[in-house]
DRENDO-1510 file (C-alpha; in Angstrom, 1 decimal, always signed):
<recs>
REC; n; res; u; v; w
REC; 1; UNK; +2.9; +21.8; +4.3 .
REC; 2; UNK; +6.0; +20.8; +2.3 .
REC; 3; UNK; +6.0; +18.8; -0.6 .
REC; 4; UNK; +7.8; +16.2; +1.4 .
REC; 5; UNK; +5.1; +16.2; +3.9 .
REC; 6; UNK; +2.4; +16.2; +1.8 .
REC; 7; UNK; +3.4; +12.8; -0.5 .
REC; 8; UNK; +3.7; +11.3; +2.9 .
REC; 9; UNK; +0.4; +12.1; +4.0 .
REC; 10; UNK; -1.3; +11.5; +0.9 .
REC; 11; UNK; +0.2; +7.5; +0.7 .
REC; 12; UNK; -1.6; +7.4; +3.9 .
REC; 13; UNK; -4.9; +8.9; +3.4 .
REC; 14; UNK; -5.1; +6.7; -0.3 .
REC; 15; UNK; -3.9; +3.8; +1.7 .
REC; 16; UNK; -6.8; +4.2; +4.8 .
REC; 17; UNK; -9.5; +5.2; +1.8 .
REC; 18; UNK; -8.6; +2.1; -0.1 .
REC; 19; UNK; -8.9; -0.5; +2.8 .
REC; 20; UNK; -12.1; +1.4; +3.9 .
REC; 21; UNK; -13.2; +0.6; +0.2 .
REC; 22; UNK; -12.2; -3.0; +0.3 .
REC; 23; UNK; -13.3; -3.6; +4.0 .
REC; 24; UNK; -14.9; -6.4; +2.7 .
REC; 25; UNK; -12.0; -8.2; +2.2 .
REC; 26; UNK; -11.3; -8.6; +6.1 .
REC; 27; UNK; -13.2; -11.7; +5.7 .
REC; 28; UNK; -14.2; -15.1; +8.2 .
REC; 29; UNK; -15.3; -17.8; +7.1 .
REC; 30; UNK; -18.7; -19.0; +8.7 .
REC; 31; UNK; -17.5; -22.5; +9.5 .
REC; 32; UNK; -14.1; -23.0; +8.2 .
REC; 33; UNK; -13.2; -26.9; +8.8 .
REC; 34; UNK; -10.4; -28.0; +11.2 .
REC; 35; UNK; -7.7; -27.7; +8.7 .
REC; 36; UNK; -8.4; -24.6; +7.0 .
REC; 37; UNK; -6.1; -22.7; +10.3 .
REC; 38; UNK; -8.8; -20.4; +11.3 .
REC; 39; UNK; -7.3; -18.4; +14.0 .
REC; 40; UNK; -5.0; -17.7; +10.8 .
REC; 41; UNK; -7.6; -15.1; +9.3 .
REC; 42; UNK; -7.9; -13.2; +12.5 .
REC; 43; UNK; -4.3; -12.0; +12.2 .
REC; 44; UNK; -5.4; -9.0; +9.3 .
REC; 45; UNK; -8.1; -7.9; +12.2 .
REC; 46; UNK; -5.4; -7.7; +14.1 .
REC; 47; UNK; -2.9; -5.6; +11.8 .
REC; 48; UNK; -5.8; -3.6; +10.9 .
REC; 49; UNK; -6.4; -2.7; +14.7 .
REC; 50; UNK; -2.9; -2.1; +15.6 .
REC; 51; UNK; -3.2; +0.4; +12.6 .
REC; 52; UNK; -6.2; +2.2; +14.0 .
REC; 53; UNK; -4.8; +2.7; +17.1 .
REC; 54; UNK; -1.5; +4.3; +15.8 .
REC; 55; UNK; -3.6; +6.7; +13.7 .
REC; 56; UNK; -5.6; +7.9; +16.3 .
REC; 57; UNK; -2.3; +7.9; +19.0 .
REC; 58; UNK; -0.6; +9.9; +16.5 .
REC; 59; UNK; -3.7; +12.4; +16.0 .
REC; 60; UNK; -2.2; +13.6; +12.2 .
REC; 61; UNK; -5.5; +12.1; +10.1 .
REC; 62; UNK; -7.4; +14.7; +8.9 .
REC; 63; UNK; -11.4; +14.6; +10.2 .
REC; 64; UNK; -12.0; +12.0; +7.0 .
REC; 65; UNK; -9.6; +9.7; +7.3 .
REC; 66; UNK; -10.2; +9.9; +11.1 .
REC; 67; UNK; -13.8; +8.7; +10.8 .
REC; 68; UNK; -12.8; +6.2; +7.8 .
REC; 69; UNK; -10.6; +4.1; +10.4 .
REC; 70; UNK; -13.5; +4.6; +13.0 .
REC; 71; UNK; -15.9; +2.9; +10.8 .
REC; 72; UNK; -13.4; +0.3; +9.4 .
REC; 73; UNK; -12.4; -0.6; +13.3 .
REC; 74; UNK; -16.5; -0.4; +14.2 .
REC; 75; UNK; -17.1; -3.3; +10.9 .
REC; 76; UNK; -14.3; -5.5; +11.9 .
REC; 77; UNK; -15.1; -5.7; +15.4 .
REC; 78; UNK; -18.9; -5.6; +15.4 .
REC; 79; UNK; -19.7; -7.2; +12.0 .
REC; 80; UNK; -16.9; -9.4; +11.3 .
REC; 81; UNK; -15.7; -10.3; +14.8 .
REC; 82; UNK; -19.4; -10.3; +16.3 .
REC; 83; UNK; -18.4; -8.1; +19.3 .
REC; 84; UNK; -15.4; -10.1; +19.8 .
REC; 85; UNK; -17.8; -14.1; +19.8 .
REC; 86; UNK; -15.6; -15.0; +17.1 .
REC; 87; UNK; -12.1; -14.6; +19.2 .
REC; 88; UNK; -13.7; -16.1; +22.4 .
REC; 89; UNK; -14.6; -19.3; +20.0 .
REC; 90; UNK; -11.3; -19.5; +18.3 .
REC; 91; UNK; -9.6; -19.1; +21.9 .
REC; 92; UNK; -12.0; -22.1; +23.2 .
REC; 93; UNK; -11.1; -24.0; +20.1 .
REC; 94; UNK; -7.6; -23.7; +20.3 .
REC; 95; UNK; -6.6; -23.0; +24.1 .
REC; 96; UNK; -2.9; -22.3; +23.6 .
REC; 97; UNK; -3.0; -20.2; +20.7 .
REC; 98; UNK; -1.8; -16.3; +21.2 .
REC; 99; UNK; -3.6; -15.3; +18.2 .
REC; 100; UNK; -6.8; -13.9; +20.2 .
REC; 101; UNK; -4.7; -12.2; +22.6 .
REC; 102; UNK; -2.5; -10.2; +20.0 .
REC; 103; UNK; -5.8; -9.5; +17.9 .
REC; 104; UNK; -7.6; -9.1; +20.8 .
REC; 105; UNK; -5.0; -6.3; +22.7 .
REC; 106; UNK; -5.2; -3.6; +20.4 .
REC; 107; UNK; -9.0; -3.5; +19.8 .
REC; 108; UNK; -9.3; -3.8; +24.0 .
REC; 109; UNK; -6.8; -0.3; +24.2 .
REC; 110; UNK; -8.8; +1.2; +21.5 .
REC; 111; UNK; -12.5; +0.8; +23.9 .
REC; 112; UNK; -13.9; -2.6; +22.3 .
REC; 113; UNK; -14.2; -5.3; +25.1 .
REC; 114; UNK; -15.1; -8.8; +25.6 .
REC; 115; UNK; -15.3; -9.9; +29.1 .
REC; 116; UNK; -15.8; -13.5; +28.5 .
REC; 117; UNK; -12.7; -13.5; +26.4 .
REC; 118; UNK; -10.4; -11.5; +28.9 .
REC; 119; UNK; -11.8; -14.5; +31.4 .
REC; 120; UNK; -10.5; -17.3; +29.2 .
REC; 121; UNK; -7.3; -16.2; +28.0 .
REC; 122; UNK; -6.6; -15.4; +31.8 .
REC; 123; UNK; -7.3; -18.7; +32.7 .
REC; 124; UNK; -5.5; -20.3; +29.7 .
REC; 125; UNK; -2.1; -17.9; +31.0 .
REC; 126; UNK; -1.8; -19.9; +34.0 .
REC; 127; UNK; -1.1; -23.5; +32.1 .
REC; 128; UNK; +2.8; -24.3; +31.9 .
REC; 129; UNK; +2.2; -25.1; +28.4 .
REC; 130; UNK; +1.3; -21.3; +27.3 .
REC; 131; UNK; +4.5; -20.2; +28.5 .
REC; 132; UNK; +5.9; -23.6; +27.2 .
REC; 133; UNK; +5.0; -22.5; +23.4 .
REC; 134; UNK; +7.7; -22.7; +21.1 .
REC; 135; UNK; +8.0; -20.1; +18.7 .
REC; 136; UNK; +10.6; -18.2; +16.7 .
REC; 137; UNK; +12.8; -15.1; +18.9 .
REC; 138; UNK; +11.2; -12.3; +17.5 .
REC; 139; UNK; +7.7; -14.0; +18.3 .
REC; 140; UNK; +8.4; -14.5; +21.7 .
REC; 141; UNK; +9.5; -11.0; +22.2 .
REC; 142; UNK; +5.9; -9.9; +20.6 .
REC; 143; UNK; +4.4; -12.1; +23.1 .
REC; 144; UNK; +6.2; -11.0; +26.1 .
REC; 145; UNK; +4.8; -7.0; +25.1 .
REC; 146; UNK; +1.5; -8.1; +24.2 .
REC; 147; UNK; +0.7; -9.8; +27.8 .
REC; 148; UNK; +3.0; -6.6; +29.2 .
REC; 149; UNK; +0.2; -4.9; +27.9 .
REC; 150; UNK; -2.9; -7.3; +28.3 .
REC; 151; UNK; -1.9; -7.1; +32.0 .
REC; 152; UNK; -0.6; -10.2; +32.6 .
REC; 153; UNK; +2.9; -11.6; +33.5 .
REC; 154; UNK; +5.3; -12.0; +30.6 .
REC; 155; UNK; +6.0; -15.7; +30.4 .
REC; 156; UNK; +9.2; -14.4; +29.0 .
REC; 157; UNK; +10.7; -11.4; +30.5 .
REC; 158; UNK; +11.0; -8.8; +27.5 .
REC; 159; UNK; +14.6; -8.2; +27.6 .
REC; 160; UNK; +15.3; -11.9; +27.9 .
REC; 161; UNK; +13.0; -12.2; +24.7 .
REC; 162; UNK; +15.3; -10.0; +23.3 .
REC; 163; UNK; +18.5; -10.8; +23.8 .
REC; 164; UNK; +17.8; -14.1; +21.5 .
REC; 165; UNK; +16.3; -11.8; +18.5 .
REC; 166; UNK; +18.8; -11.7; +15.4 .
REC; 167; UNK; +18.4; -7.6; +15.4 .
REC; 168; UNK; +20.1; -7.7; +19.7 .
REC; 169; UNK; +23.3; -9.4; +18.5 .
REC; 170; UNK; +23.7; -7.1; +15.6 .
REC; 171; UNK; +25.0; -9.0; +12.9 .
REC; 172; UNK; +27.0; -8.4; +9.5 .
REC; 173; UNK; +24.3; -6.3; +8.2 .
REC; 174; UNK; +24.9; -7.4; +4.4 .
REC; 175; UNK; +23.4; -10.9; +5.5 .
REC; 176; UNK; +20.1; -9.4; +6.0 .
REC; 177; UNK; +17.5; -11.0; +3.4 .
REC; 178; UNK; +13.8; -10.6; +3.5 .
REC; 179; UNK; +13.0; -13.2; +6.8 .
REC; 180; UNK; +15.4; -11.2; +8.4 .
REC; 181; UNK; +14.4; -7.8; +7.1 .
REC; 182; UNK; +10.7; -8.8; +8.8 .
REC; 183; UNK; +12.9; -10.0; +12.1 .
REC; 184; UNK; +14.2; -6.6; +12.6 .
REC; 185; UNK; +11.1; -4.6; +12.0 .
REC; 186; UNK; +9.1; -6.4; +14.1 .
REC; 187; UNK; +11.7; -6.3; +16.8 .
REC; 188; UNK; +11.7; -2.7; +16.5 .
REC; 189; UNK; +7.5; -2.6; +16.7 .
REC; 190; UNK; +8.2; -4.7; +19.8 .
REC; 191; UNK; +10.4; -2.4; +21.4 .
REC; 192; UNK; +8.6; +0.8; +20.8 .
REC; 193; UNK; +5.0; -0.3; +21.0 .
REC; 194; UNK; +4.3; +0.4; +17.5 .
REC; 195; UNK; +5.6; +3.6; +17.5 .
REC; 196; UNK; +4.7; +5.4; +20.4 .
REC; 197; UNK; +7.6; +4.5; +22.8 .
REC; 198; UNK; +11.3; +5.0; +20.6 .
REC; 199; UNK; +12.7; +5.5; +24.0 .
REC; 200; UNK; +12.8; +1.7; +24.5 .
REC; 201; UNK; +15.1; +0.6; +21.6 .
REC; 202; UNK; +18.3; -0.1; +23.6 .
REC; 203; UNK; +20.8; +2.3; +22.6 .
REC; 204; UNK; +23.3; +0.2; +20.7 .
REC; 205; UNK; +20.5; -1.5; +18.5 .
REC; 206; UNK; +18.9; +2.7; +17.6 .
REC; 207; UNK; +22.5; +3.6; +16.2 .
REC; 208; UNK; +22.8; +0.3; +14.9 .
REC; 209; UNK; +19.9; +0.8; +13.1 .
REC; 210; UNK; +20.7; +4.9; +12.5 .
REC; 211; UNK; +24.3; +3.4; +10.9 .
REC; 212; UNK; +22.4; +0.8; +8.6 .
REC; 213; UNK; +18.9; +1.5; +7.5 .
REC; 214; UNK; +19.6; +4.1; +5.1 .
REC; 215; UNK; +21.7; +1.3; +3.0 .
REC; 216; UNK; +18.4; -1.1; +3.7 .
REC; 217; UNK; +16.0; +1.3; +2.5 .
REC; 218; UNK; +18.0; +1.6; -0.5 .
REC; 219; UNK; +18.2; -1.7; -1.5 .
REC; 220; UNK; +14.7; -2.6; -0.7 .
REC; 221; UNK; +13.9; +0.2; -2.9 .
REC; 222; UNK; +16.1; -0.8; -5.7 .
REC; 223; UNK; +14.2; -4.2; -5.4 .
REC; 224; UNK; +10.8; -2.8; -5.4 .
REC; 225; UNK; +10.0; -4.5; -2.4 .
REC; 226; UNK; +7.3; -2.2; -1.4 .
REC; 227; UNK; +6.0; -4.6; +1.6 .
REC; 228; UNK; +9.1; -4.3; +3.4 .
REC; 229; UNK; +10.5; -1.0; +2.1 .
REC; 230; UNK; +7.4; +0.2; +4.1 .
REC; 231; UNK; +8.0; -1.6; +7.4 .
REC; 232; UNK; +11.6; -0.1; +6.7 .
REC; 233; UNK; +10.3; +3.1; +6.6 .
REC; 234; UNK; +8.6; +2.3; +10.0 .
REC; 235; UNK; +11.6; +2.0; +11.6 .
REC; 236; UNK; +13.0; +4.8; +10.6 .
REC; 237; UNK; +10.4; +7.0; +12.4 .
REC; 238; UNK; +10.9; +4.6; +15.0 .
REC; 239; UNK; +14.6; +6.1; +15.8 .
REC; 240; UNK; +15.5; +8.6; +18.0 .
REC; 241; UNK; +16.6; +11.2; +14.6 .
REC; 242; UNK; +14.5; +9.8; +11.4 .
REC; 243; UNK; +15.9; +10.5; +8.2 .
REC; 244; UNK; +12.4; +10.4; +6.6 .
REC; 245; UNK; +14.5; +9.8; +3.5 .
REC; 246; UNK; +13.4; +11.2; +0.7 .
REC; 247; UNK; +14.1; +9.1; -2.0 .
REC; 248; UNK; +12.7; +6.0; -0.4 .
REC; 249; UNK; +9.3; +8.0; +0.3 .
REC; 250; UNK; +9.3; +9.1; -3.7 .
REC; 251; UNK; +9.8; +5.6; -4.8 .
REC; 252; UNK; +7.6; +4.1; -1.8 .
REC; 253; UNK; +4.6; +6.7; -3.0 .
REC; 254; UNK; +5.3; +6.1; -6.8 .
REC; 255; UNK; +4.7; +2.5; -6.3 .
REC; 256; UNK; +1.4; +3.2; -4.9 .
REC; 257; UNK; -1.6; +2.6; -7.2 .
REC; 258; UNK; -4.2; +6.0; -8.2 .
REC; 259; UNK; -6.7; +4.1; -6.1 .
REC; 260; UNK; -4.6; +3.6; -2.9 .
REC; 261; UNK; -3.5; +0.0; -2.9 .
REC; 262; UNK; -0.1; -0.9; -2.3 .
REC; 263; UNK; +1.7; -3.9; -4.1 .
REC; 264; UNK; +4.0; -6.6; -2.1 .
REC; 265; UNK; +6.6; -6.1; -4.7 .
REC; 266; UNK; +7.0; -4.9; -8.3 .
REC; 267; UNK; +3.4; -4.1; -9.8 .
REC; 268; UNK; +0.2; -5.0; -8.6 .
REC; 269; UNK; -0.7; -8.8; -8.9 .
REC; 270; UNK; -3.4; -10.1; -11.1 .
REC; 271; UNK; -6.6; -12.4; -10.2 .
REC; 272; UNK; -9.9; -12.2; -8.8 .
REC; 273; UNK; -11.1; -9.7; -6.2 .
REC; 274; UNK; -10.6; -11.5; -2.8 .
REC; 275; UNK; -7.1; -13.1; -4.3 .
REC; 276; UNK; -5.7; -9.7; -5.2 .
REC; 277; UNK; -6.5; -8.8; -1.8 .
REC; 278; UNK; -5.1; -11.1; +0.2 .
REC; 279; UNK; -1.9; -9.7; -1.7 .
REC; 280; UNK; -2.5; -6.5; -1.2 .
REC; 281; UNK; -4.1; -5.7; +2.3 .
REC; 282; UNK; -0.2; -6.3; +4.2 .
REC; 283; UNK; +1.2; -3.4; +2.2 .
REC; 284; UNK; -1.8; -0.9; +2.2 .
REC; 285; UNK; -2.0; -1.2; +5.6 .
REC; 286; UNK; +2.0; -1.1; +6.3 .
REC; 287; UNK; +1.5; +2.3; +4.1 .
REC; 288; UNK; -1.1; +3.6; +6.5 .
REC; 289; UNK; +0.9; +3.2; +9.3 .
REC; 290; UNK; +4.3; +4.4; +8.0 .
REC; 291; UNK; +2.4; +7.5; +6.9 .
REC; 292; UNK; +0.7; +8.2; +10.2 .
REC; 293; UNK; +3.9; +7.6; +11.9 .
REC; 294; UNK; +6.2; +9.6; +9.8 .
REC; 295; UNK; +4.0; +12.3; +9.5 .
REC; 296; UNK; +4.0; +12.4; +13.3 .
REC; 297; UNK; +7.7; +12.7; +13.5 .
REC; 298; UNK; +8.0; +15.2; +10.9 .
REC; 299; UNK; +5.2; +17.5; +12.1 .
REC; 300; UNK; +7.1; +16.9; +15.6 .
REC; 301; UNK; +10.3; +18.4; +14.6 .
REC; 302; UNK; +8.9; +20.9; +12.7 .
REC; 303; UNK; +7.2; +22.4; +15.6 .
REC; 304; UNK; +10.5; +21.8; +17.5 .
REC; 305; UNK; +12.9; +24.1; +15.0 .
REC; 306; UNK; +13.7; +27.5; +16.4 .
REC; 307; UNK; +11.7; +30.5; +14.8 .
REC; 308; UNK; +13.8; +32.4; +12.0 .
REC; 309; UNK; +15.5; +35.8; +13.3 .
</recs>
């Protein structure tokens, strides 16, 4: 394995061992109050799902990292989501909320099921005001794959989604600040299904993004905005011809702590255990994922070069 390869996989495997570590940070309250936004908390479930899936779709962890995201997937959904009660409550709660679908989708495609909960956010698909929902471009678009794949109509066709996201209209990329920066790599996750499809990023927006994202990834890096430099890095295995650049995975895997965590930006933050965290989880887990998929990629096209003469 090359050097290259091998910093890439090892950011993961930290990452995945650290989260397994902390897994007690993927917290619910037992009765938050009306206020507190509890379907809020159920969103890291959700990223942490969406992660397991990707690293057992991309079948490049090793036996121990493998069995780490197992057991992290098995805690969230069994201990910390009761089976999935927890979603089926906050979707009864809150009728019109799309936070128990999107947690709920990945967890479903990776075997965990909740019939009482498919049964509810059925029924609530049907009401005008679901599809009524206002919520920012990119959002919608997430929103329109995530029923594609719950098996359900899109309220919004995807490509109409789409065409309203800032990354379809392709922009003066020297505009693009860190709200944006998010806006294009979710679009991108949106598009490709976290990875597994880069066939469905329309053509002009991959070498839009194959003409632009090196210059991104080097000024995320020169920021150390490790949060987004790792979405970033995402997208690049994402395209149809990664770069996997190598600068932006040195400075990516430098920034990583001994123990696996991965700060937002600059060094790691300073507090008590659950507040660091909460800081911390976004970017460990975008690390994860970036690894799994980039390793992917690169193991792809290594298998792909021609044997030497």
């Amino acid at each position: 394995m090359s050097s290259g390869i091998q910093q890439i996989h090892d950011v993961g495997a930290k990452a995945l061992g650290w989260l397994y570590e902390h897994r007690e940070g993927f917290r619910l309250e037992a009765d938050p109050s009306p206020e507190a936004g509890v379907l809020d908390r159920f969103k890291p479930l959700g990223e942490l799902a969406l992660i397991g899936k990707v690293i057992f779709r991309e079948g490049v962890a090793g036996s121990q990292q493998s069995s780490l995201a197992r057991k992290l997937l098995d805690h969230a959904w069994h201990e910390l989501l009761d089976s999935g009660a927890r979603l089926l409550d906050g979707q009864r709660r809150e009728p019109l909320s799309p936070v128990p679908l999107e947690v709920y989708v990945p967890f479903r495609e990776l075997g965990y099921r909740q019939p009482e909960l498919e049964s509810a956010i059925r029924l609530n698909h049907r009401l005008a005001s679901w599809a009524a929902l206002e919520v920012l471009p990119v959002r919608r678009l997430g929103l329109s794959a995530i029923e594609r794949r719950f098996g359900v109509e899109p309220s919004v066709p995807e490509t109409a989604a789409l065409a309203h996201t800032w990354l379809a209209r392709r922009p003066e990329p020297w505009t693009v600040e860190g709200h944006i920066g998010y806006d294009i790599t979710h679009t991108v996750f949106h598009l490709t299904d976290w990875g597994e499809k880069p066939d469905g990023l329309p053509e002009d927006i991959a070498e839009y993004l194959a003409l632009w994202l090196p210059v991104w990834l080097d000024d995320w890096l020169d920021l150390k905005r490790w949060d987004l430099l790792g979405e970033l890095l995402v997208v690049d295995a994402c395209l149809p011809e990664p770069t996997l650049e190598a600068a932006a995975w040195q400075g990516f895997a430098q920034a990583q702590e001994p123990d696996g965590a991965m700060p937002v930006v600059g060094g790691m933050p300073e507090g008590d255990e659950e507040s660091v965290f909460d800081l911390v989880y976004h970017p460990t887990l975008v690390a994860a994922f970036a690894s799994a998929l980039a390793m992917s990629r690169a193991l792809s096209d290594l298998s792909a070069a021609p044997a030497p003469a």
